[in-house]
N, C-alpha and C positions, 0 to 999 in steps of 0.2 A: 525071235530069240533075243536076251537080254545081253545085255556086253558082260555081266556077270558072268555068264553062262557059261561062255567061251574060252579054249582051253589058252594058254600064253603063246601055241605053237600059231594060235591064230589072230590072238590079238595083235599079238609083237609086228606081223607083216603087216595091216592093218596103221598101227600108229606110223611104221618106219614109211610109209606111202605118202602121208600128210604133209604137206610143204610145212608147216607150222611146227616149231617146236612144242611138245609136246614132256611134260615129268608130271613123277610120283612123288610125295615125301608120309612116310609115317607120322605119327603126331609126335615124335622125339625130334620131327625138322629133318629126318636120315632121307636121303632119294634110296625109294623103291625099283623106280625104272621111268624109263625114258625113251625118247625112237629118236631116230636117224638123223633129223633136224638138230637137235637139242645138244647133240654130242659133236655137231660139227661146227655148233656157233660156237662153245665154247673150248673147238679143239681138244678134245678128250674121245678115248675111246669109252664104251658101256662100261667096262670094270672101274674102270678109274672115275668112274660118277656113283654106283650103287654102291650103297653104303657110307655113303659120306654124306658131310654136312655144306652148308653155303660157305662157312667159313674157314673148307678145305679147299674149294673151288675159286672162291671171287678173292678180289682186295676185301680187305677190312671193312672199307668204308662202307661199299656195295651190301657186304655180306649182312652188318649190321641192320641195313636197311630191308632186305629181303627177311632176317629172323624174326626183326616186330611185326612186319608186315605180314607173315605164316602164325605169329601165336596173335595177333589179333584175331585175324579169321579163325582161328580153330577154336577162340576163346568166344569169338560171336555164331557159329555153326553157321556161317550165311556163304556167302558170294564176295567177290571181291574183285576192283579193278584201278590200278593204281599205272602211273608214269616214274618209269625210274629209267636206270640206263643198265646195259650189260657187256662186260669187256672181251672183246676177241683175241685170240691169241698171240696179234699181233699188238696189243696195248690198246689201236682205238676201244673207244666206248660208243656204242652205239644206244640212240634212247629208242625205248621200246614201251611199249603197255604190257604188264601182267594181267590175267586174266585165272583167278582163281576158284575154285570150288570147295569144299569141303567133301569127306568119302566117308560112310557110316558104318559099323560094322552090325552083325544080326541084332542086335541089342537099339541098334538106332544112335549109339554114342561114336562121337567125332573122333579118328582113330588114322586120319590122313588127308592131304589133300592132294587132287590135280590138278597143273595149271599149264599155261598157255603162253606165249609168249609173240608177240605181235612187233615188229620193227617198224619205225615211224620215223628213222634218221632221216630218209630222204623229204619227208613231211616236212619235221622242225627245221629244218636248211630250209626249205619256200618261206618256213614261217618267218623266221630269221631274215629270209632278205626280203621279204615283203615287208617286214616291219622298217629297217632299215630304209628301201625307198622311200617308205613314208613318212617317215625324219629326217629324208635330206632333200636339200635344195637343187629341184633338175638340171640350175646351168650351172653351179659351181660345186657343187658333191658336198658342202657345209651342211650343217644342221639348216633347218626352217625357221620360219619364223614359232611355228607352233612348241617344234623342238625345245628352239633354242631358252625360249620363256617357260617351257615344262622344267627344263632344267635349271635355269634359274629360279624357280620358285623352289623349288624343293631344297636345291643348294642355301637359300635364306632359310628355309623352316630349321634344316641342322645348324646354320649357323646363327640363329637364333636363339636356339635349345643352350648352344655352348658359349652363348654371349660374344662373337665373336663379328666383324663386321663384313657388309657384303662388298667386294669391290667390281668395278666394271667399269668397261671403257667403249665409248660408242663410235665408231667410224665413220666417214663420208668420206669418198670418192670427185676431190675437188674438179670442179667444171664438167661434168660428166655429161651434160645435157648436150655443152658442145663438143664434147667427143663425138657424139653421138650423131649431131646435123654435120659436121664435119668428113667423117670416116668412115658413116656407115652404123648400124644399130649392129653387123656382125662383129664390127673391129670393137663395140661398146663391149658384146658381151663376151669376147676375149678381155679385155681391158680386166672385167671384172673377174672373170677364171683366175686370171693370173695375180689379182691382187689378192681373191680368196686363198692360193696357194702360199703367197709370201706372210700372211696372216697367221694361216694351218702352219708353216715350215716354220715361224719363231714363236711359238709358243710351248710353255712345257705340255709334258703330258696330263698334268688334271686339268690345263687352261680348257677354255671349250669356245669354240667362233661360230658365229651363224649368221646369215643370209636374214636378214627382217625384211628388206624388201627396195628395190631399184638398186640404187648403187651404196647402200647402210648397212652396215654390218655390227653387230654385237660380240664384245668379245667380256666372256665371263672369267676373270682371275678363281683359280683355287687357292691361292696365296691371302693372306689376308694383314700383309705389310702395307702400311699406307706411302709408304717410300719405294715401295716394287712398284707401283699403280702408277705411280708416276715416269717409271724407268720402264717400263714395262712401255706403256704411250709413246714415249720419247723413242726407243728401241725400232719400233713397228713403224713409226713415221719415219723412220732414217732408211731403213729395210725399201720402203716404197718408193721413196722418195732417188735413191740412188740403184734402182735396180731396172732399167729401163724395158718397160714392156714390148714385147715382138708382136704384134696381133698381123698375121698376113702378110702384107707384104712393104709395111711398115715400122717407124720405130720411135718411139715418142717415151718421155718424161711421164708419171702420173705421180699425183699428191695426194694425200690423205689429210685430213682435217680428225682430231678428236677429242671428243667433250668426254673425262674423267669424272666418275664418282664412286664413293663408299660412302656407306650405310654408316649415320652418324650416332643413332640410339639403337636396342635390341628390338624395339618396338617399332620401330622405322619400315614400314611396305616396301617390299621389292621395288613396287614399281613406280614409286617416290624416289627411290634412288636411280632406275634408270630414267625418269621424268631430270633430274636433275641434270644426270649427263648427259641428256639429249637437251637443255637448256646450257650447258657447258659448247657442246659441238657447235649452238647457235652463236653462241658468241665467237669462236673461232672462226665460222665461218664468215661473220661479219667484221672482223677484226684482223682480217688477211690472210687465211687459212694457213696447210702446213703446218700446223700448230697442234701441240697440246697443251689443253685450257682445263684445268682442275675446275670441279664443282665449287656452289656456293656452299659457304662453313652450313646454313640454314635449309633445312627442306623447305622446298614451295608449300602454300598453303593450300593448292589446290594445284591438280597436276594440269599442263599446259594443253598443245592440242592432239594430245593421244592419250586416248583412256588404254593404258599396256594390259590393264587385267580383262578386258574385252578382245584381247587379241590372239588369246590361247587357246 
Protein backbone atom coordinates (compact mmCIF):
# COMPACT_ATOMS: atom_id res chain seq x y z
CA UNK A 1 0.00 0.00 0.00
CA UNK A 2 1.35 3.36 -1.03
CA UNK A 3 1.86 6.25 1.68
CA UNK A 4 -0.65 8.10 -0.56
CA UNK A 5 -3.04 5.73 0.10
CA UNK A 6 -3.15 6.04 3.74
CA UNK A 7 -5.72 7.92 5.80
CA UNK A 8 -3.94 11.20 8.03
CA UNK A 9 -5.41 9.09 11.19
CA UNK A 10 -2.57 6.70 10.11
CA UNK A 11 0.04 8.67 8.58
CA UNK A 12 0.26 11.31 11.51
CA UNK A 13 1.27 8.18 14.13
CA UNK A 14 3.59 7.07 11.62
CA UNK A 15 5.62 10.45 11.17
CA UNK A 16 5.16 11.55 14.95
CA UNK A 17 7.22 7.89 15.70
CA UNK A 18 10.38 9.16 13.64
CA UNK A 19 13.09 10.56 15.70
CA UNK A 20 13.76 12.92 12.70
CA UNK A 21 12.06 15.97 12.00
CA UNK A 22 9.84 15.59 9.66
CA UNK A 23 7.35 18.86 7.39
CA UNK A 24 5.13 19.72 4.71
CA UNK A 25 4.93 23.03 2.67
CA UNK A 26 2.55 23.74 -0.34
CA UNK A 27 4.21 25.42 -3.22
CA UNK A 28 3.05 29.02 -1.64
CA UNK A 29 6.09 28.01 1.17
CA UNK A 30 2.75 27.49 3.75
CA UNK A 31 3.49 24.13 6.15
CA UNK A 32 1.02 21.56 5.54
CA UNK A 33 1.92 19.34 8.47
CA UNK A 34 4.54 18.06 10.48
CA UNK A 35 5.21 15.27 13.34
CA UNK A 36 6.32 15.27 16.88
CA UNK A 37 10.15 16.01 16.23
CA UNK A 38 9.73 19.11 14.19
CA UNK A 39 7.46 20.85 16.59
CA UNK A 40 9.69 20.22 19.43
CA UNK A 41 12.89 21.50 17.89
CA UNK A 42 11.38 24.48 17.25
CA UNK A 43 9.08 24.68 20.32
CA UNK A 44 5.73 25.12 18.91
CA UNK A 45 2.92 23.24 19.13
CA UNK A 46 0.99 21.68 15.44
CA UNK A 47 -1.45 24.78 15.26
CA UNK A 48 1.09 27.19 15.64
CA UNK A 49 3.20 25.71 12.53
CA UNK A 50 0.20 24.79 9.87
CA UNK A 51 -0.47 27.34 7.93
CA UNK A 52 2.21 29.57 8.37
CA UNK A 53 5.34 30.60 6.62
CA UNK A 54 9.27 30.28 7.46
CA UNK A 55 9.16 33.87 8.11
CA UNK A 56 6.38 33.45 10.78
CA UNK A 57 8.55 30.89 12.62
CA UNK A 58 12.48 31.66 12.24
CA UNK A 59 14.62 34.98 12.53
CA UNK A 60 14.84 36.82 9.22
CA UNK A 61 18.07 35.83 8.48
CA UNK A 62 17.34 31.98 8.81
CA UNK A 63 13.96 32.40 7.21
CA UNK A 64 15.38 34.02 4.10
CA UNK A 65 17.55 31.38 3.55
CA UNK A 66 15.16 28.52 3.88
CA UNK A 67 12.49 30.60 1.28
CA UNK A 68 15.35 30.53 -1.88
CA UNK A 69 16.19 27.37 -0.78
CA UNK A 70 12.20 25.94 -1.22
CA UNK A 71 11.47 28.05 -4.49
CA UNK A 72 14.80 26.89 -5.91
CA UNK A 73 13.66 23.27 -5.42
CA UNK A 74 10.21 23.68 -6.42
CA UNK A 75 11.50 25.79 -9.38
CA UNK A 76 14.14 22.82 -10.29
CA UNK A 77 11.33 19.78 -9.48
CA UNK A 78 14.48 17.69 -8.09
CA UNK A 79 15.94 16.86 -4.72
CA UNK A 80 17.62 18.88 -2.43
CA UNK A 81 20.32 18.95 0.37
CA UNK A 82 21.92 21.89 1.84
CA UNK A 83 23.79 23.03 5.59
CA UNK A 84 22.14 25.78 7.29
CA UNK A 85 21.32 26.13 11.02
CA UNK A 86 17.89 26.12 13.01
CA UNK A 87 17.13 27.99 16.18
CA UNK A 88 15.66 26.42 19.40
CA UNK A 89 13.52 28.16 21.60
CA UNK A 90 16.01 28.86 23.79
CA UNK A 91 18.19 31.16 21.01
CA UNK A 92 20.90 28.65 20.40
CA UNK A 93 21.26 27.65 16.67
CA UNK A 94 21.90 24.45 16.02
CA UNK A 95 23.48 23.48 12.39
CA UNK A 96 21.69 20.91 10.73
CA UNK A 97 21.39 19.44 7.03
CA UNK A 98 17.90 19.90 5.18
CA UNK A 99 17.06 17.17 3.19
CA UNK A 100 14.29 17.94 0.65
CA UNK A 101 11.99 16.64 -1.86
CA UNK A 102 9.55 17.84 -4.19
CA UNK A 103 5.50 16.41 -3.98
CA UNK A 104 3.46 16.20 -7.40
CA UNK A 105 -0.06 16.39 -7.69
CA UNK A 106 -2.31 13.98 -10.21
CA UNK A 107 -1.22 16.17 -13.05
CA UNK A 108 2.66 15.44 -12.31
CA UNK A 109 3.06 19.46 -11.42
CA UNK A 110 5.12 20.59 -8.35
CA UNK A 111 2.49 21.77 -5.85
CA UNK A 112 4.81 21.04 -2.36
CA UNK A 113 7.56 19.72 -0.75
CA UNK A 114 8.73 17.26 2.16
CA UNK A 115 11.75 17.75 3.99
CA UNK A 116 13.94 16.45 6.74
CA UNK A 117 15.88 17.72 8.90
CA UNK A 118 19.12 16.12 10.30
CA UNK A 119 21.36 17.81 13.31
CA UNK A 120 25.11 17.88 12.93
CA UNK A 121 25.82 20.39 15.87
CA UNK A 122 27.59 17.86 17.79
CA UNK A 123 29.54 16.96 14.41
CA UNK A 124 30.62 20.65 13.52
CA UNK A 125 32.10 21.13 17.38
CA UNK A 126 34.53 17.81 16.49
CA UNK A 127 35.08 19.55 13.23
CA UNK A 128 35.74 22.77 14.94
CA UNK A 129 38.09 21.41 17.44
CA UNK A 130 39.87 19.09 15.24
CA UNK A 131 40.60 21.92 13.02
CA UNK A 132 41.74 23.88 15.84
CA UNK A 133 44.23 21.21 17.19
CA UNK A 134 45.52 21.22 14.05
CA UNK A 135 46.53 24.88 13.94
CA UNK A 136 48.00 25.03 17.19
CA UNK A 137 51.17 24.23 18.66
CA UNK A 138 51.10 21.11 21.21
CA UNK A 139 53.36 22.65 23.87
CA UNK A 140 52.43 26.17 23.92
CA UNK A 141 48.53 26.32 22.42
CA UNK A 142 49.89 29.24 19.84
CA UNK A 143 49.36 28.85 16.20
CA UNK A 144 51.89 26.47 14.08
CA UNK A 145 54.13 27.01 12.19
CA UNK A 146 51.95 25.94 9.22
CA UNK A 147 49.25 28.20 10.81
CA UNK A 148 50.98 30.82 11.58
CA UNK A 149 52.52 31.46 7.71
CA UNK A 150 48.72 30.42 6.17
CA UNK A 151 47.91 33.53 7.94
CA UNK A 152 50.34 35.54 7.18
CA UNK A 153 50.21 34.94 3.54
CA UNK A 154 46.75 35.75 3.17
CA UNK A 155 47.14 38.72 5.58
CA UNK A 156 49.75 40.11 2.61
CA UNK A 157 47.56 39.09 -0.32
CA UNK A 158 44.72 41.83 1.44
CA UNK A 159 47.25 43.85 2.28
CA UNK A 160 48.53 44.17 -0.90
CA UNK A 161 45.05 44.47 -2.72
CA UNK A 162 44.96 47.87 -0.30
CA UNK A 163 48.54 49.06 -0.87
CA UNK A 164 49.16 48.79 2.58
CA UNK A 165 52.43 47.41 4.26
CA UNK A 166 53.06 43.99 6.06
CA UNK A 167 54.60 44.33 9.35
CA UNK A 168 56.08 41.53 11.76
CA UNK A 169 58.43 40.82 14.28
CA UNK A 170 60.28 37.63 14.94
CA UNK A 171 61.31 36.42 18.42
CA UNK A 172 64.12 34.27 20.02
CA UNK A 173 64.20 33.00 23.31
CA UNK A 174 68.03 34.20 24.41
CA UNK A 175 70.38 31.38 25.60
CA UNK A 176 67.78 28.79 25.45
CA UNK A 177 70.08 25.85 24.57
CA UNK A 178 71.53 26.45 27.99
CA UNK A 179 68.35 26.60 29.69
CA UNK A 180 68.00 23.53 28.53
CA UNK A 181 71.66 21.48 29.48
CA UNK A 182 71.09 23.54 32.64
CA UNK A 183 67.45 22.73 34.12
CA UNK A 184 66.28 20.26 32.31
CA UNK A 185 64.39 20.10 28.54
CA UNK A 186 60.98 20.17 31.16
CA UNK A 187 61.95 23.51 33.01
CA UNK A 188 62.96 24.60 28.78
CA UNK A 189 59.49 23.84 27.70
CA UNK A 190 57.76 25.59 30.58
CA UNK A 191 60.34 28.42 29.87
CA UNK A 192 58.54 28.58 26.53
CA UNK A 193 54.62 28.06 27.68
CA UNK A 194 55.17 30.92 29.74
CA UNK A 195 56.87 33.21 27.35
CA UNK A 196 54.19 32.04 24.63
CA UNK A 197 51.61 33.24 27.22
CA UNK A 198 53.31 36.72 27.96
CA UNK A 199 53.46 37.17 23.91
CA UNK A 200 49.35 35.98 23.57
CA UNK A 201 48.58 38.29 26.99
CA UNK A 202 50.14 41.77 25.12
CA UNK A 203 48.97 41.65 22.00
CA UNK A 204 45.79 43.25 20.52
CA UNK A 205 43.31 41.22 19.28
CA UNK A 206 43.90 41.03 15.32
CA UNK A 207 47.77 40.68 16.49
CA UNK A 208 48.28 36.88 15.78
CA UNK A 209 51.79 34.89 17.51
CA UNK A 210 52.86 31.37 16.51
CA UNK A 211 55.30 28.83 17.46
CA UNK A 212 57.70 28.36 14.06
CA UNK A 213 59.77 26.05 15.76
CA UNK A 214 62.29 25.40 19.09
CA UNK A 215 62.44 28.55 21.00
CA UNK A 216 61.12 31.33 17.61
CA UNK A 217 58.29 32.64 17.48
CA UNK A 218 56.49 34.85 14.82
CA UNK A 219 54.35 37.59 15.86
CA UNK A 220 52.10 39.04 12.82
CA UNK A 221 50.96 42.96 13.48
CA UNK A 222 47.35 43.80 12.17
CA UNK A 223 48.45 47.38 12.62
CA UNK A 224 50.22 48.54 9.80
CA UNK A 225 52.06 51.82 11.55
CA UNK A 226 55.60 51.57 11.17
CA UNK A 227 56.04 53.34 14.44
CA UNK A 228 53.62 50.65 16.40
CA UNK A 229 56.24 47.75 14.89
CA UNK A 230 58.62 49.31 16.74
CA UNK A 231 56.70 49.84 20.17
CA UNK A 232 55.08 46.97 19.71
CA UNK A 233 58.97 45.01 19.94
CA UNK A 234 60.13 47.24 22.57
CA UNK A 235 56.74 46.49 24.51
CA UNK A 236 57.07 42.57 24.42
CA UNK A 237 60.85 42.52 25.25
CA UNK A 238 60.27 44.70 28.37
CA UNK A 239 56.99 42.10 29.21
CA UNK A 240 59.71 39.14 29.09
CA UNK A 241 62.30 40.57 30.12
CA UNK A 242 60.80 41.83 33.78
CA UNK A 243 58.28 39.12 34.28
CA UNK A 244 60.37 36.41 35.85
CA UNK A 245 59.47 32.82 34.92
CA UNK A 246 58.34 29.99 37.57
CA UNK A 247 58.96 26.64 35.61
CA UNK A 248 59.00 23.98 38.84
CA UNK A 249 60.64 24.47 41.38
CA UNK A 250 62.73 27.20 40.17
CA UNK A 251 62.94 30.96 39.28
CA UNK A 252 65.01 32.51 36.65
CA UNK A 253 65.17 35.87 34.27
CA UNK A 254 64.46 35.04 30.47
CA UNK A 255 65.29 37.51 27.48
CA UNK A 256 63.96 37.78 24.14
CA UNK A 257 65.89 38.93 21.29
CA UNK A 258 63.88 40.60 18.02
CA UNK A 259 64.46 41.18 14.49
CA UNK A 260 61.60 43.78 13.24
CA UNK A 261 60.32 44.08 9.61
CA UNK A 262 57.66 45.66 7.09
CA UNK A 263 56.91 45.00 3.85
CA UNK A 264 58.74 47.97 1.89
CA UNK A 265 56.88 47.80 -1.74
CA UNK A 266 53.10 46.19 -2.60
CA UNK A 267 54.98 43.97 -4.54
CA UNK A 268 57.40 42.87 -1.91
CA UNK A 269 56.81 38.62 -0.91
CA UNK A 270 55.86 37.71 2.44
CA UNK A 271 58.37 35.82 2.96
CA UNK A 272 61.08 38.48 1.90
CA UNK A 273 59.94 40.43 4.64
CA UNK A 274 60.06 37.67 7.22
CA UNK A 275 63.66 36.59 5.52
CA UNK A 276 64.40 40.19 6.52
CA UNK A 277 63.45 40.10 10.16
CA UNK A 278 64.77 36.76 10.71
CA UNK A 279 68.19 38.56 9.31
CA UNK A 280 67.22 41.67 11.87
CA UNK A 281 66.97 38.87 14.97
CA UNK A 282 70.54 37.62 13.56
CA UNK A 283 72.01 40.72 14.13
CA UNK A 284 70.49 41.13 17.54
CA UNK A 285 71.41 38.13 18.49
CA UNK A 286 75.03 38.85 17.68
CA UNK A 287 75.08 42.20 18.71
CA UNK A 288 74.01 41.37 22.52
CA UNK A 289 70.60 40.34 22.55
CA UNK A 290 67.64 41.69 24.50
CA UNK A 291 67.15 43.92 21.86
CA UNK A 292 64.95 45.14 19.25
CA UNK A 293 66.83 45.54 15.89
CA UNK A 294 64.50 46.99 12.80
CA UNK A 295 65.00 45.49 9.44
CA UNK A 296 67.30 46.49 6.61
CA UNK A 297 65.67 49.95 4.53
CA UNK A 298 66.57 47.09 1.44
CA UNK A 299 65.05 43.65 0.83
CA UNK A 300 67.60 40.84 0.50
CA UNK A 301 68.25 39.87 -2.96
CA UNK A 302 67.92 36.49 -2.27
CA UNK A 303 66.32 35.02 0.83
CA UNK A 304 68.88 33.67 3.55
CA UNK A 305 68.86 30.13 4.90
CA UNK A 306 65.01 29.34 5.12
CA UNK A 307 63.10 29.10 2.02
CA UNK A 308 59.54 30.36 4.39
CA UNK A 309 57.41 29.58 1.33
CA UNK A 310 58.46 25.77 1.59
CA UNK A 311 57.41 25.74 5.08
CA UNK A 312 53.62 26.00 4.65
Amino acid sequence: MFLSQLSPDVIQPVLDALPMPVFFKDRAGVYRGCNEAFTALLGRTPAEVVGKSVYDLSPLDLAQVYFEADEALMSAGENQRYESQVQTPSGERLDVIFYKTVLRDAQGQVNGLVGTILDITDRKRMERQLADMASRDALTGLLNRRAILSHLERLHDDRRQQRQPLCLLMCDVDHFKSINDRHGHAVGDEVLTQVAQLLRQHLRDGDRVGRIGGEEFLVVLDSTEPERLSQVGERLRQVVATHPVLPLDTTFSVTVSIGAARSLQADEDWASVVSRADQALYVTKRTGRDRVVMADSEPPRQLLHKDWHKQL
